[in-house]
Backbone as a ProteinNet text record, in pm:
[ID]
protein_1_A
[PRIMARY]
XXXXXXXXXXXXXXXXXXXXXXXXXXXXXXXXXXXXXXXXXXXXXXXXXXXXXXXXXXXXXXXXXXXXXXXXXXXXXXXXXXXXXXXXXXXXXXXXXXXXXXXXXXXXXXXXXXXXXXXXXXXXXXXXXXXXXXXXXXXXXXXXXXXXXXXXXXXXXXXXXXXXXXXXXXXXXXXXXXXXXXXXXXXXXXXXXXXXXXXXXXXXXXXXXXXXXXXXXXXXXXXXXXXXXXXXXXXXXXXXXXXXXXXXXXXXXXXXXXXXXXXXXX
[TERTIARY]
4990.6	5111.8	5146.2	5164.5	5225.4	5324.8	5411.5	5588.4	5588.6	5588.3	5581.8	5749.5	5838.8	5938.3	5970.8	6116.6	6125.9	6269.8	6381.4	6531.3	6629	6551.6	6634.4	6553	6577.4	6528.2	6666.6	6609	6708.6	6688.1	6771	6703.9	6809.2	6749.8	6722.2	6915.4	6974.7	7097.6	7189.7	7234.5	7311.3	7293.3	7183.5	7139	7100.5	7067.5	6965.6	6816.8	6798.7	6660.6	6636.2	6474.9	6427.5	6394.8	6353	6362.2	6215.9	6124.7	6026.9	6085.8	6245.1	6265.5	6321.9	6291.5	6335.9	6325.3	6414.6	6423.4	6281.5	6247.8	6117.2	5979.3	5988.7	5895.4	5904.7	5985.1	6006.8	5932.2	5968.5	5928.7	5794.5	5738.5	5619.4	5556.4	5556.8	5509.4	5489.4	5605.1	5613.9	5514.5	5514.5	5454.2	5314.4	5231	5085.2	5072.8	5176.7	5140.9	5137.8	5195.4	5151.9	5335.1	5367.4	5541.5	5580	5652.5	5673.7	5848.9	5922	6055.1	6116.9	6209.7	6277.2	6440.6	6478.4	6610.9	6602.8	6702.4	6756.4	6898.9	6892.8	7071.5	7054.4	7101.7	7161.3	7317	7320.1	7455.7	7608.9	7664	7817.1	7916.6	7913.3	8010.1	8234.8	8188.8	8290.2	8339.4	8387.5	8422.4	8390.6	8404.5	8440.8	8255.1	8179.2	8053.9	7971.4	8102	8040	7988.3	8018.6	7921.3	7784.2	7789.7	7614.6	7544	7624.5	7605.6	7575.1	7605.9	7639.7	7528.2	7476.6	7365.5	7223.8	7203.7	7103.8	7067.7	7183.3	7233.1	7162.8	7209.5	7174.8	7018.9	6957.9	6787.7	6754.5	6808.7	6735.6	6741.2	6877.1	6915.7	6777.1	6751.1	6628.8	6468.4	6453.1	6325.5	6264.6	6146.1	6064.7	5956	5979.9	5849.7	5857.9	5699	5713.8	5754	5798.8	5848.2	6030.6	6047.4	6180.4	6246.1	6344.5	6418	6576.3	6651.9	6785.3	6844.3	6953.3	7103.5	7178.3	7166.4	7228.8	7299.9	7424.2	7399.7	7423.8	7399.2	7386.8	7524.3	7610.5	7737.5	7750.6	7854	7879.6	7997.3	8031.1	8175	8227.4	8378.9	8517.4	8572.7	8548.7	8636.7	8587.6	8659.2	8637.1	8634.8	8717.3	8724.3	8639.2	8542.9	8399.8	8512.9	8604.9	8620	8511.1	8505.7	8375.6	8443.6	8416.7	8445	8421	8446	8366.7	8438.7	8446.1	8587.5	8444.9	8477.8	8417.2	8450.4	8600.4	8613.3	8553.9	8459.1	8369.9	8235.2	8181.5	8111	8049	8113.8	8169.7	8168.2	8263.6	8298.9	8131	8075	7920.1	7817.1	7839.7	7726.8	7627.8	7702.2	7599.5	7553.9	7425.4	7387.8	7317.6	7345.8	7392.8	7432.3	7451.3	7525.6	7468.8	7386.1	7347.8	7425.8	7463.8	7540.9	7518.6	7543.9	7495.1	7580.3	7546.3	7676.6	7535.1	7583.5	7516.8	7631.2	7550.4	7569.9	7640.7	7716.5	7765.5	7895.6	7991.4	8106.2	8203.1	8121.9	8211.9	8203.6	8287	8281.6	8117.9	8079.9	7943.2	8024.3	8135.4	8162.2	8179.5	8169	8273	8123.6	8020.6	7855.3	7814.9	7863.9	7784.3	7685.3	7614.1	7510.4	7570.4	7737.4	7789.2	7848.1	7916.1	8022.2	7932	7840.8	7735.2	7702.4	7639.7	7612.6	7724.4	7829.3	7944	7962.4	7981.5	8054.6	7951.6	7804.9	7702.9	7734.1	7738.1	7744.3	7842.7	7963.8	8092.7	8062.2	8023.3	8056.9	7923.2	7843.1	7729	7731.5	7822.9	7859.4	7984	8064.8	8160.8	8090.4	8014.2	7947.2	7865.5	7804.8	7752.9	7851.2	7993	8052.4	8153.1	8100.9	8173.5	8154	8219.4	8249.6	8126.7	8132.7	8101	7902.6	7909	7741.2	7671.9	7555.5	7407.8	7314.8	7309.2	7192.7	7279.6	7290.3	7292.7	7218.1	7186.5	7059.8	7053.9	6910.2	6860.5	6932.4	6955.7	7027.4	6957.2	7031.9	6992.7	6967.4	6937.1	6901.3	6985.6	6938.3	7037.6	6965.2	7025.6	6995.1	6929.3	6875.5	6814	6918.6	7046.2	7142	7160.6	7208.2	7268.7	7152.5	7051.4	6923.9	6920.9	6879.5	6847.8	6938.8	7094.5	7210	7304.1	7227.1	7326.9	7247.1	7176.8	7079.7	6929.7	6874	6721	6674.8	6758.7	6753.1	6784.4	6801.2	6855.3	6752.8	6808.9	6743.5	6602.3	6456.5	6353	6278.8	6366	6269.8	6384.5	6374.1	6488.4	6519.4	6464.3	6477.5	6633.3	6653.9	6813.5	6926.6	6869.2	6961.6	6968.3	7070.5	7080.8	7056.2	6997.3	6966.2	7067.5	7187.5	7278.5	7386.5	7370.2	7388.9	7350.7	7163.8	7106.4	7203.1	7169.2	7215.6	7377.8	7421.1	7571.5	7545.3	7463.9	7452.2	7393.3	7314.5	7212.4	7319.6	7354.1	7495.1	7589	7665.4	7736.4	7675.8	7579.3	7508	7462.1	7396.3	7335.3	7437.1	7581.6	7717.8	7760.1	7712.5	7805.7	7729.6	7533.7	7462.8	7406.7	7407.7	7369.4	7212	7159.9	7006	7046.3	6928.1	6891.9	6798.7	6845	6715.9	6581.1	6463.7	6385.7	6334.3	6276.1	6316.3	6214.6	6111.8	6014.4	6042.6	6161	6140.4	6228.6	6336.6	6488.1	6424.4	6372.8	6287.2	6168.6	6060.8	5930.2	5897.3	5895.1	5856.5	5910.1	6037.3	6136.5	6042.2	6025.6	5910.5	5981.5	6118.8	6184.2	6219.6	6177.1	6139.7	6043.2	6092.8	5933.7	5832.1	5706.4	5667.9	5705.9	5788.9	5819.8	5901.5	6009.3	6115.7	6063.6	6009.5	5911.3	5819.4	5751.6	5669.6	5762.1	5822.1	5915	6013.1	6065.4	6112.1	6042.1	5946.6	5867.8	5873.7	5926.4	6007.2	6157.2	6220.1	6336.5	6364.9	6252.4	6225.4	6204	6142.6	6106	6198.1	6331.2	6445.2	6527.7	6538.4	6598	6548.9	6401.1	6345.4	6377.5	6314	6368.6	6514.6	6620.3	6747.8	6777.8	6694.6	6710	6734.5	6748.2	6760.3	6720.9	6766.6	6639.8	6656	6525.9	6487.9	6483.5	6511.3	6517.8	6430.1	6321.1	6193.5	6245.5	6210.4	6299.4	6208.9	6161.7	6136.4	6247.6	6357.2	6450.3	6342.3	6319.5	6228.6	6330	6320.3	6390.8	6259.4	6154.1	6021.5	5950.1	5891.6	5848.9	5658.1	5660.1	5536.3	5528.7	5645.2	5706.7	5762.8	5735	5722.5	5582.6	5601.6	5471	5497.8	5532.6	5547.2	5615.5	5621.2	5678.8	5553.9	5475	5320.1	5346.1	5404.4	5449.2	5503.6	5608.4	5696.6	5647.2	5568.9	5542.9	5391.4	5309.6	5249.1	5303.7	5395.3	5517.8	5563.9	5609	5703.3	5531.3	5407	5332.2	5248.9	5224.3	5234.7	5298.9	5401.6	5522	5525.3	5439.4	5421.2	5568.4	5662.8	5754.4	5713.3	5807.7	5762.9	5874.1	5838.6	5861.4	6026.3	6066.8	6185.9	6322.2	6229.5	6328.6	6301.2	6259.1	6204.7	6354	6415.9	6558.4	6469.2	6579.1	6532	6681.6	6742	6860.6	6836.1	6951.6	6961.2	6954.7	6994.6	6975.7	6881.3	6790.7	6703.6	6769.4	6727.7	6761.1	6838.3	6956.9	7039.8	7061.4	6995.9	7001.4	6898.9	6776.8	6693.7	6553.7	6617.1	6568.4	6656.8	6727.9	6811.1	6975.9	7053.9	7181.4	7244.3	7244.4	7336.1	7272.1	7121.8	7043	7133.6	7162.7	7192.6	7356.1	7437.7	7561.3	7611.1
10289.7	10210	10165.9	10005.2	9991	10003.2	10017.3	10078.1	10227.9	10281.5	10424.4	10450.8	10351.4	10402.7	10395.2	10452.8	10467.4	10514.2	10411	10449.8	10447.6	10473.9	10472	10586.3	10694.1	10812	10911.7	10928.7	11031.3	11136.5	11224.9	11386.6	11408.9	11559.6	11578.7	11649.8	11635.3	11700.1	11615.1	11505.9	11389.2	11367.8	11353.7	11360.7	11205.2	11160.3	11031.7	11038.7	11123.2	11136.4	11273.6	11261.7	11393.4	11495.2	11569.9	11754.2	11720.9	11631.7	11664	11641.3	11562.9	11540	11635.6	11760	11842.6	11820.7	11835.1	11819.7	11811.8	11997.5	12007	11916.1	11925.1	11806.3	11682.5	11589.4	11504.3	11454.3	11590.8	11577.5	11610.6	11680.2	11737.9	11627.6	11533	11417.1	11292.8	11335.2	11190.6	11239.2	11347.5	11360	11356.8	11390.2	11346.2	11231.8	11115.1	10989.2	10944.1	10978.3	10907	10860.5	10880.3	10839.5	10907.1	10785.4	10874.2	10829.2	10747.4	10824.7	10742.8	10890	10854.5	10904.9	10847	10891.6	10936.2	11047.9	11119.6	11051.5	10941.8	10867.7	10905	11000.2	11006.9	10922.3	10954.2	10853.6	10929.5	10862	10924.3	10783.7	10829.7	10736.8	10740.7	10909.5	10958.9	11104.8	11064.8	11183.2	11323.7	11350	11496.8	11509.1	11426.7	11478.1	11525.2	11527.4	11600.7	11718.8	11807.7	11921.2	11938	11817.8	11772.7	11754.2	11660.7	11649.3	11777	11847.8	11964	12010.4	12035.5	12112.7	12057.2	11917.4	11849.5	11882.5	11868	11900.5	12014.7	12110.5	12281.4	12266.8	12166.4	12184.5	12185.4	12028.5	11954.7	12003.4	12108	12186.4	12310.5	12324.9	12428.5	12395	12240.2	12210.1	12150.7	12230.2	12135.1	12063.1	11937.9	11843.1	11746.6	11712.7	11617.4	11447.4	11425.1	11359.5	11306.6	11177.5	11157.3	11178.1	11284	11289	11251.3	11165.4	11092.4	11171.2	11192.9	11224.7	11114.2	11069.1	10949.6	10915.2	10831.8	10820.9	10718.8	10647	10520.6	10561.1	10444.8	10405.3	10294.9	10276.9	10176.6	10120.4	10020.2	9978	10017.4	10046.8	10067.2	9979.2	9861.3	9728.7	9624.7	9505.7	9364.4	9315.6	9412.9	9409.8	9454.5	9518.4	9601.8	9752.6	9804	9904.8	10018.1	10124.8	10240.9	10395.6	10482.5	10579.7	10653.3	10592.1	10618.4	10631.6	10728	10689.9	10706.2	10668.5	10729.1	10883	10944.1	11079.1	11148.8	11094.8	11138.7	11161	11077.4	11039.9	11188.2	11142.2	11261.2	11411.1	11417.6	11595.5	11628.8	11515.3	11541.6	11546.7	11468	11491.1	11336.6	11235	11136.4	11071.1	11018.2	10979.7	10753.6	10762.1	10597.7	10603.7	10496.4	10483.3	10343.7	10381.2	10200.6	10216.3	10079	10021	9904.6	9915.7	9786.8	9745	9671	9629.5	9657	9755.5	9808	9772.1	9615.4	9565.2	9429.5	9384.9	9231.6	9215.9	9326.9	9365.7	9250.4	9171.4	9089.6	9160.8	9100.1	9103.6	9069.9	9144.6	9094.4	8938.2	8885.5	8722.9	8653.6	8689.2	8601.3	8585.3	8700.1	8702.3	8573.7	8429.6	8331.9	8301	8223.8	8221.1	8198.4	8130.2	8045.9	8170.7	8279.7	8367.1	8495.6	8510.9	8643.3	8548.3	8470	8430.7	8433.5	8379.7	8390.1	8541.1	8622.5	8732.8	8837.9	8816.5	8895	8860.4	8727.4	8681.4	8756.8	8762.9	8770.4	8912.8	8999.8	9158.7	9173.7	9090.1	9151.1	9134.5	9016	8928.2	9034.8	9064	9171	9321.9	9352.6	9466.1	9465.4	9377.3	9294.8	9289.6	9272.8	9259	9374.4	9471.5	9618.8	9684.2	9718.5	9826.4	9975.5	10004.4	10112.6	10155.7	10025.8	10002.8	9967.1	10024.1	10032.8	9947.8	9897.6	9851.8	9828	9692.5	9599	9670.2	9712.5	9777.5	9634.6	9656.9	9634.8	9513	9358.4	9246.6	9174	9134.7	9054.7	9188.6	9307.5	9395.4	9460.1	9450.7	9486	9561.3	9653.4	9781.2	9698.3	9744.2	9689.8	9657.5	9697.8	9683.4	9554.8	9504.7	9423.7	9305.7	9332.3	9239.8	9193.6	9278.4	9226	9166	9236.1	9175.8	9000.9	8985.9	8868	8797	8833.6	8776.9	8693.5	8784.1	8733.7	8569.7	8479	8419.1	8273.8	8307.9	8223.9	8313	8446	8486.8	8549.8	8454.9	8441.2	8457.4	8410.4	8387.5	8372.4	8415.1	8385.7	8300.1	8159	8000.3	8017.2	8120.3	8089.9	8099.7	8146.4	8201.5	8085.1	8013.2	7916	7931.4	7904.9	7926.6	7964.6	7840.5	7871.5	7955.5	8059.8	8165	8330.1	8294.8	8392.9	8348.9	8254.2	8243.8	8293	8246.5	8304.1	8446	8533.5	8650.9	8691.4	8661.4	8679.4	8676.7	8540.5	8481.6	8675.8	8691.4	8812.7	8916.1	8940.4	9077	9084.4	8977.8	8961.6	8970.2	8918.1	8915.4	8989.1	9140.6	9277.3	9347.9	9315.1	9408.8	9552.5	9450.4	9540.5	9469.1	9591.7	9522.2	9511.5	9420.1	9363.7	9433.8	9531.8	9654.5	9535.6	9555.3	9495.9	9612	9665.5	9766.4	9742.6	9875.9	9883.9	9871.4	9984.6	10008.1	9952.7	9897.3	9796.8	9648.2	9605.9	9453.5	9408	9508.7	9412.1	9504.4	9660.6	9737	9743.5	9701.1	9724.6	9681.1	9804.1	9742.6	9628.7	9620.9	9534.4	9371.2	9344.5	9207.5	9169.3	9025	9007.6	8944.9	8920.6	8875.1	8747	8709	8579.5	8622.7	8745.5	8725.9	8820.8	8916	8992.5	8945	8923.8	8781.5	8714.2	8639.9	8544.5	8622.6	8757.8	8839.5	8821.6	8773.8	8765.8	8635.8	8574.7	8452.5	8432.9	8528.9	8570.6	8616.2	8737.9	8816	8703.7	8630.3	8529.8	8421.4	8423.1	8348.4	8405.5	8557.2	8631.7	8647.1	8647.9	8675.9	8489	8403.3	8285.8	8275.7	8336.8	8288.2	8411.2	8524.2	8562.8	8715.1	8769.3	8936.8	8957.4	9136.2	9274.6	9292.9	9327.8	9386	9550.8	9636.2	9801.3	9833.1	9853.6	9938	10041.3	10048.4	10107.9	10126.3	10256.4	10326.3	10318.5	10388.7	10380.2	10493.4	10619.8	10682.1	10794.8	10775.9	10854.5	10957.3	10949.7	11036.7	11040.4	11173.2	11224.7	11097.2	11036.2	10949.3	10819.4	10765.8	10627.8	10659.7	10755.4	10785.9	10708.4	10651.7	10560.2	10408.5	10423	10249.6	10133.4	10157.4	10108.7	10030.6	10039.3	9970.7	9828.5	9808.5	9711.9	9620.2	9668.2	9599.7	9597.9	9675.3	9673.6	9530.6	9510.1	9435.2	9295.5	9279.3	9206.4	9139.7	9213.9	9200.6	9154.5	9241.6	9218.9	9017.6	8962.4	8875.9	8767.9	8810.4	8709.6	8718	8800.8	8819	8904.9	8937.6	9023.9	9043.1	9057.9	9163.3	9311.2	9367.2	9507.7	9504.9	9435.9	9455.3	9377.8	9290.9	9274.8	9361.7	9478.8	9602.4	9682.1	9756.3	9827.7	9963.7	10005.8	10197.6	10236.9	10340.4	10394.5	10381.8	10370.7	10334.3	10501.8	10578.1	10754.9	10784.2	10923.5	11002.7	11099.3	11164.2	11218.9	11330.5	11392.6	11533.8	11659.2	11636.7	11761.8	11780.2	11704.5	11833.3	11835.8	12028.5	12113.7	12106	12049.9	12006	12062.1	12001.1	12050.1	12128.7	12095.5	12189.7	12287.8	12298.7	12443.3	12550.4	12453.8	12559.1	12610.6	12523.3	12557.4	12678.5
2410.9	2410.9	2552.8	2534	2669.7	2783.3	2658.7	2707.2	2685.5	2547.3	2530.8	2508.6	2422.3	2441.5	2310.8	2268.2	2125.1	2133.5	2131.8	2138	2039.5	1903.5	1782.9	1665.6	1649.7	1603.5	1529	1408.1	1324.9	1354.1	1258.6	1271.2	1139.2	1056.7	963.3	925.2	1044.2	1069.3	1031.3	1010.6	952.1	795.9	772.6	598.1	608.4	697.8	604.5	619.1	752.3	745	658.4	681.2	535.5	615.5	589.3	646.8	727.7	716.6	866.5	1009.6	973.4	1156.2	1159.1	1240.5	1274.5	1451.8	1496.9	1702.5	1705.2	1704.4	1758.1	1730.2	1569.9	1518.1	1599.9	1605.9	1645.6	1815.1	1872.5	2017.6	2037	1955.9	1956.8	1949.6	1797.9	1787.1	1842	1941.8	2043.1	2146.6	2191.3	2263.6	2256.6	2150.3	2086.5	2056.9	2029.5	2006.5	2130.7	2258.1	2410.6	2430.8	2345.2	2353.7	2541.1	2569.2	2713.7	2747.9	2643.8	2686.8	2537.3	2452.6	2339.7	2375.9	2242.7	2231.1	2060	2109.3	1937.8	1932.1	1813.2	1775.9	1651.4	1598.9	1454.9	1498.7	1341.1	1302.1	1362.5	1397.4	1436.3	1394.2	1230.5	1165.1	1189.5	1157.5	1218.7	1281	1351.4	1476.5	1390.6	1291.1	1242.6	1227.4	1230.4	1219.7	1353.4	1509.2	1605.7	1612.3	1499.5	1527	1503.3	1440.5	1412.3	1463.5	1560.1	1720.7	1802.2	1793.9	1881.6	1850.9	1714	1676.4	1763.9	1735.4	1805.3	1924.3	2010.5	2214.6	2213.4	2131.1	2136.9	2113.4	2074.1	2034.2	2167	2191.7	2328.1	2435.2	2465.3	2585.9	2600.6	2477.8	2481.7	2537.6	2555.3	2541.4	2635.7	2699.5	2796.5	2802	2823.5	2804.8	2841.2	2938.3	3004.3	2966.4	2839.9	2822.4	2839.9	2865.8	2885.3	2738.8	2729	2554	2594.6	2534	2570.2	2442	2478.9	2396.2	2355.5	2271	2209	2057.2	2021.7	1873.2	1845	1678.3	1642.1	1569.7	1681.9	1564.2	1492.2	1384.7	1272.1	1316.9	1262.5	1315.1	1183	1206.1	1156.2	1051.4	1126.2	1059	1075.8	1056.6	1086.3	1231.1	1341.3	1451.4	1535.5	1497.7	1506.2	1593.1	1585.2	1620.5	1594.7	1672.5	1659.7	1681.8	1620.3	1622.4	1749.3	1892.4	1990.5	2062.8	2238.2	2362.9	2448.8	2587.2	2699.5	2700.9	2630.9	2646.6	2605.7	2439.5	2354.3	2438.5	2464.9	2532.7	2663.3	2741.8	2832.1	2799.9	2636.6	2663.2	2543.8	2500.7	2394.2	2473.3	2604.4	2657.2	2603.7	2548.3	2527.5	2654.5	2602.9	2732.7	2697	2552.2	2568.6	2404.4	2409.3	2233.2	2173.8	2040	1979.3	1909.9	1825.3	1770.1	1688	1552.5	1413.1	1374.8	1246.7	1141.5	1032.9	953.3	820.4	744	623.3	557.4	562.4	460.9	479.3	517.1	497.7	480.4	440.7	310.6	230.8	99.4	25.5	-144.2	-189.8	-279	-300.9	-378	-457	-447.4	-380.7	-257	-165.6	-15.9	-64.1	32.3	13.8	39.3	29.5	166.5	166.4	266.5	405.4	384.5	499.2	545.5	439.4	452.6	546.5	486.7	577.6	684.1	751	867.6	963	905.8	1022	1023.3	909.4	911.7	1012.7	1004.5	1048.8	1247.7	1261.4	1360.1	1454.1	1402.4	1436.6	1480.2	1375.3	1417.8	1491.1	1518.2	1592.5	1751.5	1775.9	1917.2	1951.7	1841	1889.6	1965.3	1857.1	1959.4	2055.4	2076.9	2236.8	2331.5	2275.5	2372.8	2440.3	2335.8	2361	2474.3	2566.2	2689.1	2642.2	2482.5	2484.6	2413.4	2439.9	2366.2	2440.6	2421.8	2503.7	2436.3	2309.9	2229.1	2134.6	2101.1	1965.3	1868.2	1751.3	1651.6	1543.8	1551	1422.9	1326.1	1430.1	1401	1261.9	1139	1053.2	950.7	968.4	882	751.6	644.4	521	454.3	392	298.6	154.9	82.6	-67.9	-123.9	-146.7	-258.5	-250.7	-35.9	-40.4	-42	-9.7	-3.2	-102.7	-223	-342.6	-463.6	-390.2	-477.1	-455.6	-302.8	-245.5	-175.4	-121	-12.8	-61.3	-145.4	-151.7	-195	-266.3	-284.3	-171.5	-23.1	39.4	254.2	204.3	333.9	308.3	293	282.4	402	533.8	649.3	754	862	963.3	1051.5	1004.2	1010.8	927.9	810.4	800.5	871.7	981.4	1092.5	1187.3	1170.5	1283.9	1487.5	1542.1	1655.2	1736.3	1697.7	1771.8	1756.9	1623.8	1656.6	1713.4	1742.5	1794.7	1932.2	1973.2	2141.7	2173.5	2095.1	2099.4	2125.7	1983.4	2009.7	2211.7	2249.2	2319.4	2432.9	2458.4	2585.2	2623.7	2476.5	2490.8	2557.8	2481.2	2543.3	2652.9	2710.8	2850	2940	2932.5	2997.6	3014.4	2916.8	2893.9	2936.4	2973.8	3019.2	2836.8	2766.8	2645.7	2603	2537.8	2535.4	2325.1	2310.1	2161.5	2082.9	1994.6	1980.1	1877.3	1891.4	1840.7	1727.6	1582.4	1560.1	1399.7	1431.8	1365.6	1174.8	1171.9	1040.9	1013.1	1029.8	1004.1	966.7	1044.6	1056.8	1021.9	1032.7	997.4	921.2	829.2	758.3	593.7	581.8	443.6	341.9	238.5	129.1	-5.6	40.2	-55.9	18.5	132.5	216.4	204.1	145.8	136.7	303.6	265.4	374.4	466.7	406.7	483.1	572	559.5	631.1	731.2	722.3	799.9	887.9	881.3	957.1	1051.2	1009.4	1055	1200.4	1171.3	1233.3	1387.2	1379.8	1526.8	1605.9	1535.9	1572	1627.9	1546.3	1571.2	1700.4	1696.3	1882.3	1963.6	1929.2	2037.4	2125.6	1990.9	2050.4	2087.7	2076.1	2155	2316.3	2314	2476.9	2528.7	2436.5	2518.9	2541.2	2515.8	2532.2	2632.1	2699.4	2810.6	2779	2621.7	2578.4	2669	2671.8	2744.2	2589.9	2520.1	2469.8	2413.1	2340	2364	2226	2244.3	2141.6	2102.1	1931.1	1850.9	1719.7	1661.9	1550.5	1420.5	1448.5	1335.9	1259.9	1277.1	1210.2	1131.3	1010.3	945	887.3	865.7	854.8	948.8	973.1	1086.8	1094.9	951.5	953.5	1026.1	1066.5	1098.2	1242.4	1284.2	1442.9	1490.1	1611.9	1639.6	1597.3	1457.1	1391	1517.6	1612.6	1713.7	1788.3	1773.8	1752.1	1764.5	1610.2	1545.2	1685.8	1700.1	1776.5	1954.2	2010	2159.6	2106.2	1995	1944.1	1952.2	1926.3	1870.3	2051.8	2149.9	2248.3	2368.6	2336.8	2445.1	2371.9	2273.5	2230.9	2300.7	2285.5	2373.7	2533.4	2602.8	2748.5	2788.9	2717.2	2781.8	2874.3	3007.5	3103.9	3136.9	3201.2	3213.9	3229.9	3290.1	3338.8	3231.7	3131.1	3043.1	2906.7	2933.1	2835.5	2858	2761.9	2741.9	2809.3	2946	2954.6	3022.4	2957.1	3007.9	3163	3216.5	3372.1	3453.9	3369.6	3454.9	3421.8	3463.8	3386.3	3292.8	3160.5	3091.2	3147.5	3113.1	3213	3154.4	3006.3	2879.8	2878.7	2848.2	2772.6	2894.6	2876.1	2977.9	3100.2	3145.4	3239.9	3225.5	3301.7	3340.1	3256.8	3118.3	3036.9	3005.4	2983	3027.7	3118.3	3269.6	3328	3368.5	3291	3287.9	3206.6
[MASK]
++++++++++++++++++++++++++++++++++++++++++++++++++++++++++++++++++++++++++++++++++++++++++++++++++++++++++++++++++++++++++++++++++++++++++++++++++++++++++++++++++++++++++++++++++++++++++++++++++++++++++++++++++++++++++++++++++++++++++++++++++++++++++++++++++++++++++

């Protein structure tokens, strides 16, 4: 791998991934695939699931390896306002060390999901969290669960030519302004066995108007099975294609300060 990075990873402690991500699993594996710097973001939908959090910290505080491992979690927004269950105080007293951030799902009426109504609505909350103080990585843009794919969508979002340009750039303008990277993202985007190939495919097109309109980029698994660790292939495939270069590649700006490190020794 040319990058070796991987900044969107579950663990088996939240309940969406399945019982092989276990910490250790996880790191072990990165580390035999040539992986040379990840992040663990389970979900932090809401605050009361910090001890979940806590459990994770307590792995990573234990573990040494020469790999870079980040403290991180993937939040959801709140509302229409993209509010997040998130402070810098959070931040701070958890020990995170960056935070991604999506919009999982359409958050219309499945009557009211028309093609005009999800583009603006997708647009809107995705440029909002680009433009958030408290986000590190946009996740996994254009991406929808099966329900909503197959209940509202499939008949219109075939290929991501539906996505008007000038709202990737809108997106792109924000984030670059706020210093947030555009996660590009193995199993969210080019893997879903209920997409068909067009829109998958096409997805590499999508990347492409993100790097022409000036993204950083942040390489991303989304591995909820310990098998789909690596699938990031896909996407460094995907980013070296397009001549990316190094410096518009997403890497936390510190070195990792948990695992094996500071809170070890506090």
């Amino acid at each position: 791998m040319r990058w070796g990075r991987d900044y969107h990873i579950h663990t088996h402690y939240l309940g969406c991934a399945n019982a092989t991500m276990q910490v250790e699993a996880i790191i072990r594996k990165a580390e035999a695939l040539g992986l040379r710097s990840i992040a663990i973001t389970d979900h932090l939908n809401t605050l009361d699931r910090l001890p979940d959090h806590v459990k994770i910290r307590d792995e990573l505080v234990a573990f040494d390896t020469p790999i870079e491992v980040y403290f991180g979690c993937e939040l959801n927004i709140l509302d229409l306002d993209a509010a997040l269950p998130y402070s810098n105080q959070v931040a701070r007293e958890m020990g995170f060390e960056l935070a991604i951030a999506g919009v999982h799902g359409t958050w219309l009426d499945p009557a009211e999901a028309t093609r005009e109504a999800v583009l603006a609505r997708q647009t809107d909350l995705l440029i909002k969290l680009a433009a958030s103080p408290l986000v590190d990585v946009v996740v996994h843009p254009w991406w929808f669960g099966r329900k909503d794919y197959e209940g509202v969508l499939a008949p219109w979002l075939t290929d991501m030519s539906a996505v008007p340009k000038e709202m990737t750039r809108d997106l792109v303008q924000a984030a670059t302004g706020n210093g947030v990277a555009i996660e590009v993202n193995a199993c969210a985007n080019f893997l879903p066995d209920y997409f068909p190939e067009t829109l998958k495919s096409s997805y590499a097109d999508y990347v492409a108007l993100l790097y022409e309109y000036g993204a950083t980029l942040s390489i991303a698994s989304d591995a909820h099975d310990i098998a789909r660790l690596g699938s990031t292939t896909v996407v460094e495939d995907v980013l070296e294609a397009l001549g990316v270069p190094d410096d518009r590649i997403y890497h936390p700006a510190l070195p990792p300060r948990i695992t094996g490190s500071s809170l070890a020794a506090e």
